[in-house]
Backbone as CSV, one residue per row, in Angstrom:
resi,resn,N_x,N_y,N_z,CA_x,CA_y,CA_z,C_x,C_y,C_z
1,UNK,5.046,15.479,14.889,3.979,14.783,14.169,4.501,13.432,13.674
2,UNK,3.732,11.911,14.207,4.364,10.961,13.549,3.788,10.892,12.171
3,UNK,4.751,10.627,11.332,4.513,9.539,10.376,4.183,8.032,9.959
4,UNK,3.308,7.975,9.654,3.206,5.631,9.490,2.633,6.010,8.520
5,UNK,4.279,4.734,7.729,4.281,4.546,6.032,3.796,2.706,6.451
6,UNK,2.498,2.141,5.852,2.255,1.022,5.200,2.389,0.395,4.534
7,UNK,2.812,-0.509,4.010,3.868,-1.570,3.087,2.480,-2.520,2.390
8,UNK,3.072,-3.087,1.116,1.922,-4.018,0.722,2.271,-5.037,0.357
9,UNK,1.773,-5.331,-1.189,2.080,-7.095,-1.468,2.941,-7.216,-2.355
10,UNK,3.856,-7.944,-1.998,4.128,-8.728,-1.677,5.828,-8.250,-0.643
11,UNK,5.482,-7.647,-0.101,6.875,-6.415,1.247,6.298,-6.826,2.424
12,UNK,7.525,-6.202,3.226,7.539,-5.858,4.449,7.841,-4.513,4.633
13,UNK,8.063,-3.948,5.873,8.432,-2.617,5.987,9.826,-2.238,5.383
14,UNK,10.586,-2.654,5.206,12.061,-2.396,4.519,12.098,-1.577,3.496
15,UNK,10.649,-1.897,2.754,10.398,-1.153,1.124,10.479,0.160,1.394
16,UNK,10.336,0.715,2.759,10.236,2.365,2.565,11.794,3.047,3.236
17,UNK,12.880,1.691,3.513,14.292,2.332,4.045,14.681,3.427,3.043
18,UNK,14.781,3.260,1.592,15.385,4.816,0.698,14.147,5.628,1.283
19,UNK,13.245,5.494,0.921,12.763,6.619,1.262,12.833,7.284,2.565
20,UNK,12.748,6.428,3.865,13.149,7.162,4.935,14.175,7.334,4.765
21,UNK,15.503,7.288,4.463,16.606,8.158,4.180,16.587,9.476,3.651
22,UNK,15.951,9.636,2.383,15.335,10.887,1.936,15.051,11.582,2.540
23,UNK,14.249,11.019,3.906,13.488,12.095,4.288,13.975,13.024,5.779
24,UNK,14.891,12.118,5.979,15.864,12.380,7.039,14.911,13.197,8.562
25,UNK,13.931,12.050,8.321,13.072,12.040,9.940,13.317,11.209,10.420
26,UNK,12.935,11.697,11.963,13.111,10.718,12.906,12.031,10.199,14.028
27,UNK,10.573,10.667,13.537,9.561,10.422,13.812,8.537,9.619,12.350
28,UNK,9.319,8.617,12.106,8.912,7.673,11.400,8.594,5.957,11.682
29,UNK,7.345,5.425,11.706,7.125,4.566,11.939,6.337,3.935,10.978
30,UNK,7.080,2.351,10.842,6.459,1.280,10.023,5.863,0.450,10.043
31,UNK,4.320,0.052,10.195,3.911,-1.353,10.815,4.157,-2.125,10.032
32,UNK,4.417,-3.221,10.809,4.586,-4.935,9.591,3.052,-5.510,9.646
33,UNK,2.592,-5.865,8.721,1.532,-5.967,8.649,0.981,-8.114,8.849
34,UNK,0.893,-8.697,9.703,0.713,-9.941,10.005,1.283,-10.679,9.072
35,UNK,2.071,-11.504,9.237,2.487,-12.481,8.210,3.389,-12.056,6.922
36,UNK,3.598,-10.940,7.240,4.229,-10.178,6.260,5.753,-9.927,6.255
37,UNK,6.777,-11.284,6.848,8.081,-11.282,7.017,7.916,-11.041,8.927
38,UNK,6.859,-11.510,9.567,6.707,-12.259,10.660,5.711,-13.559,10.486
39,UNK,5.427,-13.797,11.685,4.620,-14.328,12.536,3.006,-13.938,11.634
40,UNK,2.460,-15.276,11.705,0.367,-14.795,11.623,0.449,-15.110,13.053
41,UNK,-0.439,-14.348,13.780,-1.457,-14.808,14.893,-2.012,-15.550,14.696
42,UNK,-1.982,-16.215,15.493,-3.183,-17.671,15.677,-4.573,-16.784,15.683
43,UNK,-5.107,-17.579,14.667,-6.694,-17.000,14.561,-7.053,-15.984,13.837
44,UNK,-5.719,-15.468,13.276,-5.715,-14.397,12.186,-6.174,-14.811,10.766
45,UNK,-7.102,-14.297,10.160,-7.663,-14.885,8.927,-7.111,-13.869,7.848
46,UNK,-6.662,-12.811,8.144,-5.984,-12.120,6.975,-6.454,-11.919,5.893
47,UNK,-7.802,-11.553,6.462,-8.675,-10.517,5.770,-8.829,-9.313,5.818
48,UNK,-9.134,-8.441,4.185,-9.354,-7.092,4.456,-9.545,-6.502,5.882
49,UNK,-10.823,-6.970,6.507,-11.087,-6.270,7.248,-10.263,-6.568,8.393
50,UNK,-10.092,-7.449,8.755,-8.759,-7.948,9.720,-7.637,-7.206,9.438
51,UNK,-7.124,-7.213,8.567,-5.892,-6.250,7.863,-6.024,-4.468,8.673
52,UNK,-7.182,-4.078,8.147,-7.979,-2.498,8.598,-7.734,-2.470,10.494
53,UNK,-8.876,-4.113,10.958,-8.796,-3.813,12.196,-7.258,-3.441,13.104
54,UNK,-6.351,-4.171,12.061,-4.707,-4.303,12.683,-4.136,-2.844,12.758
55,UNK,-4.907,-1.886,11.564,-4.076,-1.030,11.418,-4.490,0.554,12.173
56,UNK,-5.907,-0.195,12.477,-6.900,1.001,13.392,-6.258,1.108,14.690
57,UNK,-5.962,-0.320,15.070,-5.278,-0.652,16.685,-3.997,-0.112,16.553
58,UNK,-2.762,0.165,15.767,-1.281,0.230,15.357,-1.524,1.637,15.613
59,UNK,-2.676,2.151,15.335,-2.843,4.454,15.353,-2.553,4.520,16.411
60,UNK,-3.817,3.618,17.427,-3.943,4.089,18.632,-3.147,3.643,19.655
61,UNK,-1.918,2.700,18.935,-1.268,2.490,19.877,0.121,3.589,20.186
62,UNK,0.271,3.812,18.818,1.846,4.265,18.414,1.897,5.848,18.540
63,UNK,0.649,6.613,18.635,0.534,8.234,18.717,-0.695,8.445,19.628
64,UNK,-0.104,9.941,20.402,-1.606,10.449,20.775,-2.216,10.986,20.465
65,UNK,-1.956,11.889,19.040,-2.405,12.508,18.444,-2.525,11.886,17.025
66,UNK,-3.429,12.704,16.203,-3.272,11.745,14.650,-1.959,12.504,13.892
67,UNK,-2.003,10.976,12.784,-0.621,11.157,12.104,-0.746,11.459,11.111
68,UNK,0.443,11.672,10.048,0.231,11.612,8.667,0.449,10.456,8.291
69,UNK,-0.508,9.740,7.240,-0.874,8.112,7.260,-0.679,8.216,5.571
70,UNK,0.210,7.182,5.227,1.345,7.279,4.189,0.865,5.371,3.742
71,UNK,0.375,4.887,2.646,-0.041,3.468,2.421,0.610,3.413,0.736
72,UNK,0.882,2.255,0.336,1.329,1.467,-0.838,0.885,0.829,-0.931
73,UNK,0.343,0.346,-2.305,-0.521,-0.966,-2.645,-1.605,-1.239,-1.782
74,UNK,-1.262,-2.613,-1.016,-2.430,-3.110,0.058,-2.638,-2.199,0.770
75,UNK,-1.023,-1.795,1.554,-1.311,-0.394,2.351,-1.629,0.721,1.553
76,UNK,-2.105,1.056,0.887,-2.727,2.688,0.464,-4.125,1.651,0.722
77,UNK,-4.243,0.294,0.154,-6.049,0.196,0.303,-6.346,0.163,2.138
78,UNK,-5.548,-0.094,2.520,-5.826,0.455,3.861,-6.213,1.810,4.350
79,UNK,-5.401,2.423,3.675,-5.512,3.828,4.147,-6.643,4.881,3.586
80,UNK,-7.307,3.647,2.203,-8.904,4.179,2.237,-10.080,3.639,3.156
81,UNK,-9.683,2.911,3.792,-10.557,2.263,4.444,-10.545,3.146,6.164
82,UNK,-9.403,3.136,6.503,-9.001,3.752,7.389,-10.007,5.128,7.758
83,UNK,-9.419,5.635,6.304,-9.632,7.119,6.604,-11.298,7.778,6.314
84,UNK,-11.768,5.825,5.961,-13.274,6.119,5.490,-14.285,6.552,6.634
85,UNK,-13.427,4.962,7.945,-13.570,4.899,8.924,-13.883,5.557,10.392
86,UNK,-12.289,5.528,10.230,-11.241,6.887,11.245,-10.797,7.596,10.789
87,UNK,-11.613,8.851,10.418,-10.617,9.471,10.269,-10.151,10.641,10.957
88,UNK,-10.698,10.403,12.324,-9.569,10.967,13.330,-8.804,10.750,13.736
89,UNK,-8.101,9.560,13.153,-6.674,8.835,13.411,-5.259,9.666,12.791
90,UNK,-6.178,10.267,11.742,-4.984,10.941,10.571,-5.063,12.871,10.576
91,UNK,-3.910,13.109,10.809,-4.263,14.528,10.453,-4.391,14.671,8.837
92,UNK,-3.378,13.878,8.242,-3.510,13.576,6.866,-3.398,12.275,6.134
93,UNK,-3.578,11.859,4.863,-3.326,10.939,4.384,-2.651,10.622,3.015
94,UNK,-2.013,9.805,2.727,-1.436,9.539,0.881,-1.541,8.236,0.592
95,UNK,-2.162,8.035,-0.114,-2.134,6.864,-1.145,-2.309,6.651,-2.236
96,UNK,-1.667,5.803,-2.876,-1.134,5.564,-4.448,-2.397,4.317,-4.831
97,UNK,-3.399,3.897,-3.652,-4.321,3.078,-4.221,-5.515,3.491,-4.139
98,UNK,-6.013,4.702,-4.581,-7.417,5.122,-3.844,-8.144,4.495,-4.873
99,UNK,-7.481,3.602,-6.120,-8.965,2.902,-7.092,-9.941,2.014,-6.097
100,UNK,-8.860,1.430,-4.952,-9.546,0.443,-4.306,-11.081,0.829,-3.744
101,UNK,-11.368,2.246,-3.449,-12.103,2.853,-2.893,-13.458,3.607,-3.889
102,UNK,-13.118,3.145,-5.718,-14.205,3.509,-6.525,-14.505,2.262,-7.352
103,UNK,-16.085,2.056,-7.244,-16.940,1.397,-7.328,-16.267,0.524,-9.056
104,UNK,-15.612,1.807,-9.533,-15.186,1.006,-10.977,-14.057,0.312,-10.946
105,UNK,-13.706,0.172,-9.671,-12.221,-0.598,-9.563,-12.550,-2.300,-10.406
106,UNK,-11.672,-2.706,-10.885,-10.806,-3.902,-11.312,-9.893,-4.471,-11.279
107,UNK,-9.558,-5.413,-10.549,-8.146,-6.084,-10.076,-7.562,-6.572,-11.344
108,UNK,-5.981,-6.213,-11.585,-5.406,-6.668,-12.459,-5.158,-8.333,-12.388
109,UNK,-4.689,-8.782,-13.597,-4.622,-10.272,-13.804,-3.928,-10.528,-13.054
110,UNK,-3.095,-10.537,-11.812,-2.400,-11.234,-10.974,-3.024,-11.536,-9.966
111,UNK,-3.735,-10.270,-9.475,-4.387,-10.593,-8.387,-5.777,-11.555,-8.884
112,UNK,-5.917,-12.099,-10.078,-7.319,-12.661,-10.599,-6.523,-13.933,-10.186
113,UNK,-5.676,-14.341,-10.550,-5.053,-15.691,-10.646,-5.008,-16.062,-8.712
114,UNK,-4.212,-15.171,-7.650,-4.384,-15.278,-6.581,-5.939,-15.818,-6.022
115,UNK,-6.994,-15.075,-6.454,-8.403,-15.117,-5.806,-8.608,-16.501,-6.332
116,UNK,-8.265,-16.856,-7.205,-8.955,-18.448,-7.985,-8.224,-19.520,-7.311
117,UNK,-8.798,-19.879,-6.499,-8.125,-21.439,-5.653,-8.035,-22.570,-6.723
118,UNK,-6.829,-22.580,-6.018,-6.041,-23.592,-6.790,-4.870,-22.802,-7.762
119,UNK,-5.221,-22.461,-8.374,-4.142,-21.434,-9.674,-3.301,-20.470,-8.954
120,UNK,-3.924,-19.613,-7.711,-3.235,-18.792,-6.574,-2.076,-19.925,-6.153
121,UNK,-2.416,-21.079,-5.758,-1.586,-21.816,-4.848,-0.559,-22.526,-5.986
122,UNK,-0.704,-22.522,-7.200,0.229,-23.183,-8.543,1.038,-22.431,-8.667
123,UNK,0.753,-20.907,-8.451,1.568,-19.279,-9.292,2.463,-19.529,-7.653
124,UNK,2.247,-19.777,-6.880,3.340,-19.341,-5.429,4.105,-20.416,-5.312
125,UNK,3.642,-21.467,-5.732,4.527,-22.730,-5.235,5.779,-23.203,-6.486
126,UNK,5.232,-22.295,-7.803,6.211,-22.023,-8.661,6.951,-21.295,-8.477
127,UNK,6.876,-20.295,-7.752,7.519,-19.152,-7.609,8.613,-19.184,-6.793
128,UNK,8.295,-20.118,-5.081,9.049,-20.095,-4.198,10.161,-21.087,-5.037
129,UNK,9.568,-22.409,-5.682,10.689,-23.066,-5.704,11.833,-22.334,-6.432
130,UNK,11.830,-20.824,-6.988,13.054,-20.255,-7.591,13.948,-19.543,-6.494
131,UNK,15.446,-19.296,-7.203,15.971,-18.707,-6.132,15.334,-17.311,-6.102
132,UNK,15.632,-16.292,-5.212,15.884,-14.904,-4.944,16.117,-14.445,-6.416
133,UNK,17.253,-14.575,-6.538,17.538,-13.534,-7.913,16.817,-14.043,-8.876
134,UNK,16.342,-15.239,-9.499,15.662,-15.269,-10.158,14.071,-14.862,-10.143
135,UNK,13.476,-14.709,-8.990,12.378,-14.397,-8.831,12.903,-12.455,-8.948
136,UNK,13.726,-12.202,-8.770,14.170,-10.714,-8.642,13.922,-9.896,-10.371
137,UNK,13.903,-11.098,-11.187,14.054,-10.286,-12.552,12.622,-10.004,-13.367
138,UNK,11.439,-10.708,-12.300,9.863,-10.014,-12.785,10.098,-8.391,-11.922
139,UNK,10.825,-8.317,-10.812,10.565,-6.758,-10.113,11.168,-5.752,-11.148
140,UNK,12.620,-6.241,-11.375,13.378,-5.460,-12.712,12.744,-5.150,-14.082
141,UNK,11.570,-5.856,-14.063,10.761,-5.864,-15.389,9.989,-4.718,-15.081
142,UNK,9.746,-4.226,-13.472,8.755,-3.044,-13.550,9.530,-2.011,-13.218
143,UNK,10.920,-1.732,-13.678,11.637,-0.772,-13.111,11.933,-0.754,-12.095
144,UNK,12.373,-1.783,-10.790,12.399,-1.648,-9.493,14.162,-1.976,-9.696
145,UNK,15.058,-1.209,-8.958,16.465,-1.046,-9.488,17.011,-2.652,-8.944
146,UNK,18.059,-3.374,-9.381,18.676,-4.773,-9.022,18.873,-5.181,-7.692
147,UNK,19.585,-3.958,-6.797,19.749,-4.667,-5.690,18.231,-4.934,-4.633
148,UNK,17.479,-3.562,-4.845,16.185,-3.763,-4.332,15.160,-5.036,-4.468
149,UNK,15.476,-5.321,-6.041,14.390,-6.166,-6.565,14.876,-7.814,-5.863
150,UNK,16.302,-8.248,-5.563,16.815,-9.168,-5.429,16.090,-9.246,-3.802
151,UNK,16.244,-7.929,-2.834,15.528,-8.065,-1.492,14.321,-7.838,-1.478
152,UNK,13.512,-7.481,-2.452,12.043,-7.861,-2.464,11.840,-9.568,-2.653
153,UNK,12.501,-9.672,-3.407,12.265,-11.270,-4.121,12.332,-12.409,-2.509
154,UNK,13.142,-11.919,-1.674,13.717,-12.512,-0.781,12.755,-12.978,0.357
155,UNK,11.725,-11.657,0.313,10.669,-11.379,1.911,9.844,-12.402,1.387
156,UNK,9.278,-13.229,0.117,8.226,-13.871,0.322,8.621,-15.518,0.837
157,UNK,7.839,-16.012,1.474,8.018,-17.000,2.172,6.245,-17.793,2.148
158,UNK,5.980,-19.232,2.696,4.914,-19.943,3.088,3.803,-18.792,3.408
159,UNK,4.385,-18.448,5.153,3.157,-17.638,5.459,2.917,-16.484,5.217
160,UNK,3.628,-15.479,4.019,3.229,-14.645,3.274,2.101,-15.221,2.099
161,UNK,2.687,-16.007,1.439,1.683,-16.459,0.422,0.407,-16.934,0.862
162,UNK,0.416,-17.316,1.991,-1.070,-17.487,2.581,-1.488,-16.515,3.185
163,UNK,-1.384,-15.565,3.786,-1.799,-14.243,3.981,-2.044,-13.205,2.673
164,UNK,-1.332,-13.362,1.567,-1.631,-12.525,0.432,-2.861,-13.450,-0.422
165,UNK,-3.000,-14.321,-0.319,-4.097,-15.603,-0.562,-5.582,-15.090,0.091
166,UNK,-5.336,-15.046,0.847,-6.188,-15.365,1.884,-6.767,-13.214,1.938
167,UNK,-5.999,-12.386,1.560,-6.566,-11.270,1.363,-6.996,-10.860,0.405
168,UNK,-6.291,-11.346,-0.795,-7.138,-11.255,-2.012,-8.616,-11.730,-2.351
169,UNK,-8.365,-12.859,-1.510,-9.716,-13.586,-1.682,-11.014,-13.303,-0.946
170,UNK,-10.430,-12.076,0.027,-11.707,-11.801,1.102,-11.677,-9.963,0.392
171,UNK,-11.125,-10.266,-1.004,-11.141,-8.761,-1.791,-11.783,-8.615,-3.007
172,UNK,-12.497,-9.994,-3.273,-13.313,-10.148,-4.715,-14.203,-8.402,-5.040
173,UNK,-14.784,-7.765,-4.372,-15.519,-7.036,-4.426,-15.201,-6.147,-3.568
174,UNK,-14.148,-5.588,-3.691,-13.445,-4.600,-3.013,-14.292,-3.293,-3.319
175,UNK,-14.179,-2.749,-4.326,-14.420,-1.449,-4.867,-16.004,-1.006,-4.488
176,UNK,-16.854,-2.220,-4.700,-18.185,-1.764,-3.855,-18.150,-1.964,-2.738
177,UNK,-17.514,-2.621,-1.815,-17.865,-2.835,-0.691,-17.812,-1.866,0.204
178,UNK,-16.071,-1.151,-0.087,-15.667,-0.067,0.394,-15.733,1.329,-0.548
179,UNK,-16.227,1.731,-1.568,-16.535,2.519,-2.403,-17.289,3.518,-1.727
180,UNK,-18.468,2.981,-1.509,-19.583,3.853,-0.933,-19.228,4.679,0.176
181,UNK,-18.057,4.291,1.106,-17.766,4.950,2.282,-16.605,6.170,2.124
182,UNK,-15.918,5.932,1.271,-15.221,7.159,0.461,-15.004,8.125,0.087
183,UNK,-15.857,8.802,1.000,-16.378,9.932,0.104,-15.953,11.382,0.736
184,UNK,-15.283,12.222,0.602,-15.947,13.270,1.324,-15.262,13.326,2.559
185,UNK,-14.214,12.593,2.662,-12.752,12.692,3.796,-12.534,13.615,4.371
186,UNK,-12.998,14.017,6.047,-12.132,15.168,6.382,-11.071,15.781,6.751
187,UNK,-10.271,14.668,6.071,-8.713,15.360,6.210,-8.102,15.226,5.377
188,UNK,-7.100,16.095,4.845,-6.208,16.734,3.474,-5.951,15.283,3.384
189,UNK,-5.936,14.461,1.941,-5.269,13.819,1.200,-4.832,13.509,-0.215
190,UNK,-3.880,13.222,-0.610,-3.596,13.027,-1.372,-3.208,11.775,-2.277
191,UNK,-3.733,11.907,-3.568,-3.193,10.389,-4.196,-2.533,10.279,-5.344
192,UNK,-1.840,9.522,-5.072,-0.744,9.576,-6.037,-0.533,8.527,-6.939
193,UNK,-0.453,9.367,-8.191,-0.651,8.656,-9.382,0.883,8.177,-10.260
194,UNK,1.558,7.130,-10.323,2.538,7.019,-10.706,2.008,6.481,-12.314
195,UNK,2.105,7.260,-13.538,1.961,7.001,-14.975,2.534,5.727,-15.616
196,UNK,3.268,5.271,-14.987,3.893,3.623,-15.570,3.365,2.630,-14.103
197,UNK,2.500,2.525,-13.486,2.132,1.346,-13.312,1.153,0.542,-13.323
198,UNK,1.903,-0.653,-13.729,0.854,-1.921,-14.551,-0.345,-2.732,-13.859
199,UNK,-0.108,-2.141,-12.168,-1.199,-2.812,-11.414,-2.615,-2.160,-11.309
200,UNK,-2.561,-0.774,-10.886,-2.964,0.056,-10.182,-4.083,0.824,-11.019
201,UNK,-4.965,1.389,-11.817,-5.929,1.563,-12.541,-5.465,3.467,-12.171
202,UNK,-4.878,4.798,-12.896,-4.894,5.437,-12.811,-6.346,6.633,-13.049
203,UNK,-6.902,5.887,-13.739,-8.583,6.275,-13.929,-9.369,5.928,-12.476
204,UNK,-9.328,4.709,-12.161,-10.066,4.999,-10.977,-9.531,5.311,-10.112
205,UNK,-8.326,5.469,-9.917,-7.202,6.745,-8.784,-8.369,7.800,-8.553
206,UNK,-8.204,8.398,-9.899,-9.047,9.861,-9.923,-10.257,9.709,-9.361
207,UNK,-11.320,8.425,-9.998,-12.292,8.571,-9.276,-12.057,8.751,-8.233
208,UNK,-11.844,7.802,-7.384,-11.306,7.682,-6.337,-11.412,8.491,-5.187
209,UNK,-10.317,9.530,-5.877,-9.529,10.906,-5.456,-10.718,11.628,-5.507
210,UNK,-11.082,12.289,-6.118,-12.677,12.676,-6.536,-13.420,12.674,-5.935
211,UNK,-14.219,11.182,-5.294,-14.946,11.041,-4.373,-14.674,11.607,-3.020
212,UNK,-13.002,11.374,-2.392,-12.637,11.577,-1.576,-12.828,13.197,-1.259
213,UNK,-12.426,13.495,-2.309,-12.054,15.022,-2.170,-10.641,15.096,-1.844
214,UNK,-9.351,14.642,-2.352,-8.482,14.819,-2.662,-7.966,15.173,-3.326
215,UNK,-6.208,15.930,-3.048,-5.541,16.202,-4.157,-4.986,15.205,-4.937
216,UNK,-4.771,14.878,-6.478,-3.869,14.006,-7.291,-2.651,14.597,-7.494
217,UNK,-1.795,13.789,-7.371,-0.285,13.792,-8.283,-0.204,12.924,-9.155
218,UNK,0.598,13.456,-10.609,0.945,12.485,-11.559,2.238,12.165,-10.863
219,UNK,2.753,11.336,-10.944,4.065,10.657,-10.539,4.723,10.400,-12.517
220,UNK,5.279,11.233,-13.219,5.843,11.114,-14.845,6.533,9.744,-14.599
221,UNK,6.449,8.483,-15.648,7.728,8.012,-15.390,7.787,7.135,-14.135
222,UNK,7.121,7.196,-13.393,7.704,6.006,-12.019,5.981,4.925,-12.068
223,UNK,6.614,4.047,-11.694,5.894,2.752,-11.838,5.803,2.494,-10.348
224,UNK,4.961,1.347,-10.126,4.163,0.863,-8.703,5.272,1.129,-7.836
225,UNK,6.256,0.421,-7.964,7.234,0.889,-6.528,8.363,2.028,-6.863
226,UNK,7.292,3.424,-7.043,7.857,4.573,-7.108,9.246,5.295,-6.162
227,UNK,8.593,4.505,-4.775,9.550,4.602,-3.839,10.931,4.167,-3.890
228,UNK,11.185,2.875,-4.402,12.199,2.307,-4.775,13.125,2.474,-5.893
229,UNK,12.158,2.759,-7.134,12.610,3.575,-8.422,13.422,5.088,-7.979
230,UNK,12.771,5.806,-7.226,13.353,7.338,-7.277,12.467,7.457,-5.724
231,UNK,13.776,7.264,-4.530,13.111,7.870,-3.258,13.224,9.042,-3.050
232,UNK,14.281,9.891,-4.218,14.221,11.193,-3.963,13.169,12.276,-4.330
233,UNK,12.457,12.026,-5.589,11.359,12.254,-6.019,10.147,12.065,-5.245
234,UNK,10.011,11.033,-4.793,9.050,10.302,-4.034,8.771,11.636,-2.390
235,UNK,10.245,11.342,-1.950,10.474,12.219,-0.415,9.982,13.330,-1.163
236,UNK,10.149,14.337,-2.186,10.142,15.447,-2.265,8.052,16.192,-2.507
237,UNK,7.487,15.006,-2.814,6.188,15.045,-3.493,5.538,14.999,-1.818
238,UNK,5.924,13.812,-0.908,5.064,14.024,0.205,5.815,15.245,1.156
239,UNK,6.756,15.715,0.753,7.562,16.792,1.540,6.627,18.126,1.519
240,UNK,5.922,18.612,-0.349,5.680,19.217,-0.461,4.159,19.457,0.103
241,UNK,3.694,18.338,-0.329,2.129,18.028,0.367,2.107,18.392,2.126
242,UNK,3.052,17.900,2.872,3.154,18.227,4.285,3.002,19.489,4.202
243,UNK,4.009,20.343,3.815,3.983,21.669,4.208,2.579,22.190,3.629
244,UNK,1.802,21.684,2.757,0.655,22.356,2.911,-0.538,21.962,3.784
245,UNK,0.108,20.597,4.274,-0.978,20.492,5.281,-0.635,21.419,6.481
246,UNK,0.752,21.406,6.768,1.310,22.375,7.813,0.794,23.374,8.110
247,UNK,1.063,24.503,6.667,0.400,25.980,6.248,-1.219,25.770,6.981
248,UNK,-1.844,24.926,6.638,-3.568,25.217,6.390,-3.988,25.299,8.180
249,UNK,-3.208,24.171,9.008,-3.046,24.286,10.652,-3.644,25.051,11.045
């Protein structure tokens, strides 16, 4: 059975190396998501739905059967959209963003500043001009451990910031757009709720979850990049969830 873990904003696929260690598989696969520590396609607008279409095509390329479909941040809002979609792509699913998917969602103040042209393009062009490690000590502020936070700090570049620009902004009205389709998922998922983080709305998780008909996890203690904080914890929560998707077979 493959696995595809989805990466978000501001990563590339690297963010889930502890955790694939943890998990000590070898049917694990990561898409990079356009512009995201590659290449944009010419003609790529790096929008939500552009984002979705990339990741509908990445199923059907990479398995013949469906996978267990594993998203963070942008990627978990993928993986409501996905699974709103297709969801015969997935035998199962996890994501830590299913607010994106209830109508009461609200984007935290960072992503408000991104959507507002002009102020998006002030907050990045301040940002790049710092080094690495100094941009490394807002990740350390959310619990993300030193050496990690220094190689997060590292992946953003030009055509990341215009791809995270450019998705936020085609995300003003996320929660209704894709809300309504949410509902009622037919395949086991789960969402996961990490109790310390500052982005992510743990209330509309639940909705969310709720609508879906999913299971919740509290995540005690771990913040947005749970994975990075504690991959052993992390491996052990979707370890346990597998085997019950396994069992139900």
């Amino acid at each position: 059975m493959t696995v595809v873990f989805v990466h978000g904003v501001p990563e590339t696929p690297a963010l889930w190396e502890a955790l694939r260690r943890e998990l000590r598989r070898l049917d694990v696969v990561t898409p990079q998501l356009p512009g995201f520590g590659c290449a944009r396609p010419s003609g790529f607008g790096a929008t939500k739905e552009e984002y979705v279409d990339f990741l509908v095509d990445e199923l059907e390329r990479i398995a013949d059967e469906p996978v267990d479909l594993v998203g963070h941040d942008w990627g978990g809002g993928l993986v409501v959209r996905l699974v709103s979609i297709r969801p015969d792509l997935v035998r199962s699913w996890v994501t830590d963003a299913a607010g994106i998917g209830s109508p009461k969602f609200e984007w935290h103040d960072f992503a408000k500043i991104w959507q507002t042209p002009g102020e998006g393009e002030q907050f990045f062009e301040q940002q790049l001009a710092l080094a690495p490690v100094e941009r490394a000590t807002v990740f350390e502020m959310w619990n993300v451990p030193h050496d990690e936070a220094v190689m997060m700090a590292g992946w953003a570049d030009a055509t990341m910031v215009e791809c995270i620009l450019a998705l936020y902004r085609s995300a003003v009205d996320v929660g209704r757009q894709w809300g309504p389709d949410f509902r009622d998922i037919p395949r086991p998922g789960l969402v996961l709720v990490p109790t310390e983080d500052p982005f992510l709305s743990a209330d509309a998780a639940r909705d969310g979850a709720a609508s879906a008909g999913a299971e919740t996890m509290e995540m005690p203690g771990l913040g947005h990049w749970w994975m990075l904080q504690d991959p052993k914890a992390g491996a052990q929560v979707l370890r346990d969830f597998w085997a019950k998707v396994d069992a139900a077979d």
